[in-house]
C-alpha positions as CSV (number, residue, x, y, z in Angstrom):
1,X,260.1,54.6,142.5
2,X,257.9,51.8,143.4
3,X,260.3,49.4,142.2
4,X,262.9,51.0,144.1
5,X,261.0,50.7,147.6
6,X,259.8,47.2,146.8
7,X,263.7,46.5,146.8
8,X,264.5,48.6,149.8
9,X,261.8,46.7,152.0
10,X,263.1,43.2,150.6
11,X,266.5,44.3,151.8
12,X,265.1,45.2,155.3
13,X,263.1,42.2,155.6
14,X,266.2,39.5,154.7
15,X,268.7,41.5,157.0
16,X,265.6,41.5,159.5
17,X,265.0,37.1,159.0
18,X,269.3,37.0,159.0
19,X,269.0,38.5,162.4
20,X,266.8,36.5,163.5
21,X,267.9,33.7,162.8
22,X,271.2,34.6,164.3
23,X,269.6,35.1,167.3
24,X,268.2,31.7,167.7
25,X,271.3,30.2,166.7
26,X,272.6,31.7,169.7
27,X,269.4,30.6,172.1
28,X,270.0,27.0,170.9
29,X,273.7,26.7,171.2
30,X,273.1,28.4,175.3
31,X,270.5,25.9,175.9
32,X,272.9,23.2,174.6
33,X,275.7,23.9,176.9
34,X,273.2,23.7,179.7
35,X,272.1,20.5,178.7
36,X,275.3,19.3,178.5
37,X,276.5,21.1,181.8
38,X,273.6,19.5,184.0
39,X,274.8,16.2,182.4
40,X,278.4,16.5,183.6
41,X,276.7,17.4,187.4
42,X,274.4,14.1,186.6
43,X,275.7,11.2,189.7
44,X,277.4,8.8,186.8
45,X,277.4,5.9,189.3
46,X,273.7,3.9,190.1
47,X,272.9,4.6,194.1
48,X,274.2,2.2,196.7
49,X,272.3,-0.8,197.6
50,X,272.4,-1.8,201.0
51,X,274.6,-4.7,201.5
52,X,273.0,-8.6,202.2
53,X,273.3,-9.5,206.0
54,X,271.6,-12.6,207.7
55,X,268.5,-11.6,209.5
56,X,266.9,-14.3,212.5
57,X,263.3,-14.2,211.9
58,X,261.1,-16.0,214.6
59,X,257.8,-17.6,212.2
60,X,254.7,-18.7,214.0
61,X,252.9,-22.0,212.9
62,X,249.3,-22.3,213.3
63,X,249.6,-26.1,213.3
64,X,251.2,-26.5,216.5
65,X,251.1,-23.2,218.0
66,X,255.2,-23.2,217.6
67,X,257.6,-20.5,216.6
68,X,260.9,-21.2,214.2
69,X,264.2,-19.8,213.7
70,X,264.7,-19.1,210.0
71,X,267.9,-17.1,209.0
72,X,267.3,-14.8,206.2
73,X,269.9,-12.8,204.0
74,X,268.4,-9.3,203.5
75,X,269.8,-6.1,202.2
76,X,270.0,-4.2,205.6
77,X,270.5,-0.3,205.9
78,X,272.1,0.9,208.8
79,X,269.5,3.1,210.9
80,X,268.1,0.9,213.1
81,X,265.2,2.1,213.2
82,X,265.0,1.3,209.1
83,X,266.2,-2.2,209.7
84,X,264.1,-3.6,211.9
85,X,260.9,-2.4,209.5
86,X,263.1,-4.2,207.2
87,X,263.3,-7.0,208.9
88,X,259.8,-7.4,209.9
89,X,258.7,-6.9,206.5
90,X,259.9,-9.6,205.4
91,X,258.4,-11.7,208.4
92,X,255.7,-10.5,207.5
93,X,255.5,-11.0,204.1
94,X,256.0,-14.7,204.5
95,X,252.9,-14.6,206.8
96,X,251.3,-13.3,202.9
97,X,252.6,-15.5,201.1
98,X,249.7,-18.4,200.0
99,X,251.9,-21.4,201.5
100,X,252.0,-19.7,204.5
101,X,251.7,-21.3,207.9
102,X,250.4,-18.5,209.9
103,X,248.6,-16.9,207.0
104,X,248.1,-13.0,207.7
105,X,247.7,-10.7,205.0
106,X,249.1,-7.2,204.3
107,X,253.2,-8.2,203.9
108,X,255.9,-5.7,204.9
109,X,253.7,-2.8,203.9
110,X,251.9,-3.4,207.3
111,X,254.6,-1.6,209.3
112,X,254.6,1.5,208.8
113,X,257.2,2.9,211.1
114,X,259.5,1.5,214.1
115,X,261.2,3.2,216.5
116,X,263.8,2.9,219.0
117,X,264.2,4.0,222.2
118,X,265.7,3.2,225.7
119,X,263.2,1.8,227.7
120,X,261.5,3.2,230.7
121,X,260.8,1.3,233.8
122,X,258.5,-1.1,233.4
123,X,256.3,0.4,236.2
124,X,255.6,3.3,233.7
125,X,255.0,1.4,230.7
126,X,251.8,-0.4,231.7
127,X,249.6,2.5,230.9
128,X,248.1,2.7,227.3
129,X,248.9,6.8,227.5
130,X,252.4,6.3,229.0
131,X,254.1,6.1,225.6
132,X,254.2,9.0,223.3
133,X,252.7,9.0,219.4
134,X,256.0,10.6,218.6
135,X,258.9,9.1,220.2
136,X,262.3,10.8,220.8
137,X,265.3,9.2,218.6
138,X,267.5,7.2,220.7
139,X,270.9,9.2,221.8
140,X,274.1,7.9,220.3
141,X,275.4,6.9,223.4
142,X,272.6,5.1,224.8
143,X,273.7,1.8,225.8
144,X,271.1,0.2,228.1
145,X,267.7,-1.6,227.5
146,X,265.6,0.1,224.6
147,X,261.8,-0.3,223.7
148,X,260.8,-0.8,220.5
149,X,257.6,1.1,219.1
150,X,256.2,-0.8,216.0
151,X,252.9,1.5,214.1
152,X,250.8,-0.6,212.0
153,X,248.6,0.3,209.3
154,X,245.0,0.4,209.9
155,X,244.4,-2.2,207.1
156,X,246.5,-4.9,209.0
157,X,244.8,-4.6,212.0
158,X,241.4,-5.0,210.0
159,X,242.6,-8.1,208.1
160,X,244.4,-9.7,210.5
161,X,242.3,-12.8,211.3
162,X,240.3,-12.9,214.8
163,X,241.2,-15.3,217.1
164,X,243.7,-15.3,220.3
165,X,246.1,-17.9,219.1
166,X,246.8,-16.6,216.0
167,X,247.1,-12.7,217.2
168,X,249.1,-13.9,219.9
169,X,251.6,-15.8,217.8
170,X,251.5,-12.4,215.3
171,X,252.2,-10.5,218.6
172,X,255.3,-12.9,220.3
173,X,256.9,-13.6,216.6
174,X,257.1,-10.1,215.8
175,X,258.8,-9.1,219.5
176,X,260.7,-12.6,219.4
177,X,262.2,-10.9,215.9
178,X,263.0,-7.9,217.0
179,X,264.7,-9.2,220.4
180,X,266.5,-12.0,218.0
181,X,268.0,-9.3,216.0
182,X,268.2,-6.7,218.8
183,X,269.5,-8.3,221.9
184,X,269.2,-4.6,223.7
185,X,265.2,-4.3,222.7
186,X,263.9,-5.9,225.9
187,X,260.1,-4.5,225.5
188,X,257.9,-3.9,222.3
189,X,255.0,-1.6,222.2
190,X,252.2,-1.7,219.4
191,X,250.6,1.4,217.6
192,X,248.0,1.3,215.1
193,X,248.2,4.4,212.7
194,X,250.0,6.1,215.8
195,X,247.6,5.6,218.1
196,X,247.4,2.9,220.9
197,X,244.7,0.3,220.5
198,X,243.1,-2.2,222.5
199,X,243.3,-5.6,220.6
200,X,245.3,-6.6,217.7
201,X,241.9,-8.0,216.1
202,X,239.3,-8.5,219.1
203,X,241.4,-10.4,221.3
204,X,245.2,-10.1,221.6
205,X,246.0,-7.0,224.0
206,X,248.1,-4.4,222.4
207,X,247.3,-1.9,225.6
208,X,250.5,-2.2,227.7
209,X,254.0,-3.0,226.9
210,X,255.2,-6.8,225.5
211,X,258.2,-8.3,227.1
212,X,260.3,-9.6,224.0
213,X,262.7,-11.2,226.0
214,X,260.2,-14.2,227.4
215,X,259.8,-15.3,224.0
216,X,261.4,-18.2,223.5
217,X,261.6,-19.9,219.7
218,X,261.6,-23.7,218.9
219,X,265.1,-24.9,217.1
């Protein structure tokens, strides 16, 4: 008898593991074809890198007080608003670089945003609260004059060296840039972290709106 239920409950227990094991068999091979189903949904093709396209970046010289035309080849996206913090990234990041002849530090991380949008009248722009934090997006169809809105990081303004030459030539190479590459952005206000500030670093006035078109480079 006992030998009789030892071999009954063997029987149950190896129908029981068979079971089992079919089971999981079947969990595995359902969690194989969704493995292989997300991979046919995968993008097989890398992402799309903005094409090259020459940029005219205005650098400012200590030496002489001067500004140059250099001609870059940059991979451009097409929001404006993108490309010109592309643009004056890399402006910047040649004012980091050790050779440097205006050496500021920080490179294109400095900008954090730039915006565009068609410019007021100029007798509303000379008031520090006269230009939103936010600014709207410029319509599609806007064809006129447009003012540029470039926020700097806190930790440029703080390293930028003190002294008016030098934070001017900062200030009139970064709207000579942005006029150089955007013949419709006629003025060029300054944020720090979103919020207007005085002086670039004690003496160059970021207060009231920058003219970019009266700056004129050296060829």
């Amino acid at each position: 008898m006992s030998s009789r239920f030892q071999t009954i409950l063997f029987s149950v227990l190896v129908l029981a593991s068979a079971i089992m094991g079919v089971a999981l068999w079947r969990q595995l091979e359902r969690a194989h074809q969704r493995l292989l189903a997300g991979g046919d949904s995968a993008p097989t093709q890398a992402p799309q890198v903005a094409p090259a396209e020459q940029a005219t970046l205005l650098v400012a010289n200590d030496t002489d007080g001067s500004m140059i035309t250099e001609v870059q080849s940059l991979p451009l996206p097409k929001d404006p608003g993108a490309r010109a913090r592309v643009i004056l990234g890399k402006l910047l990041d040649l004012y980091a670089a050790p050779d440097a002849a205006h050496p500021v530090p920080g490179g294109a991380p400095s900008v954090s945003q730039v915006f565009l949008m068609p410019a007021p009248a100029l007798t509303q722009t000379t008031t520090p609260d006269s230009t939103p934090q936010t600014p709207p997006a410029p319509k599609s169809n806007d064809t006129g004059p447009e003012l540029a809105i470039v926020n700097l990081t806190p930790s440029f303004a703080a390293s930028h060296p003190s002294g008016l030459e030098t934070e001017t030539l900062t200030v009139l190479s970064i709207c000579g840039t942005l006029h150089a590459n955007f013949p419709r952005i006629t003025q060029v206000r300054f944020l720090v972290d979103g919020q207007t500030r005085a002086t670039l670093a004690g003496h160059a006035d970021l207060s009231h709106v920058h003219l970019a078109v009266d700056v004129a480079p050296q060829q």
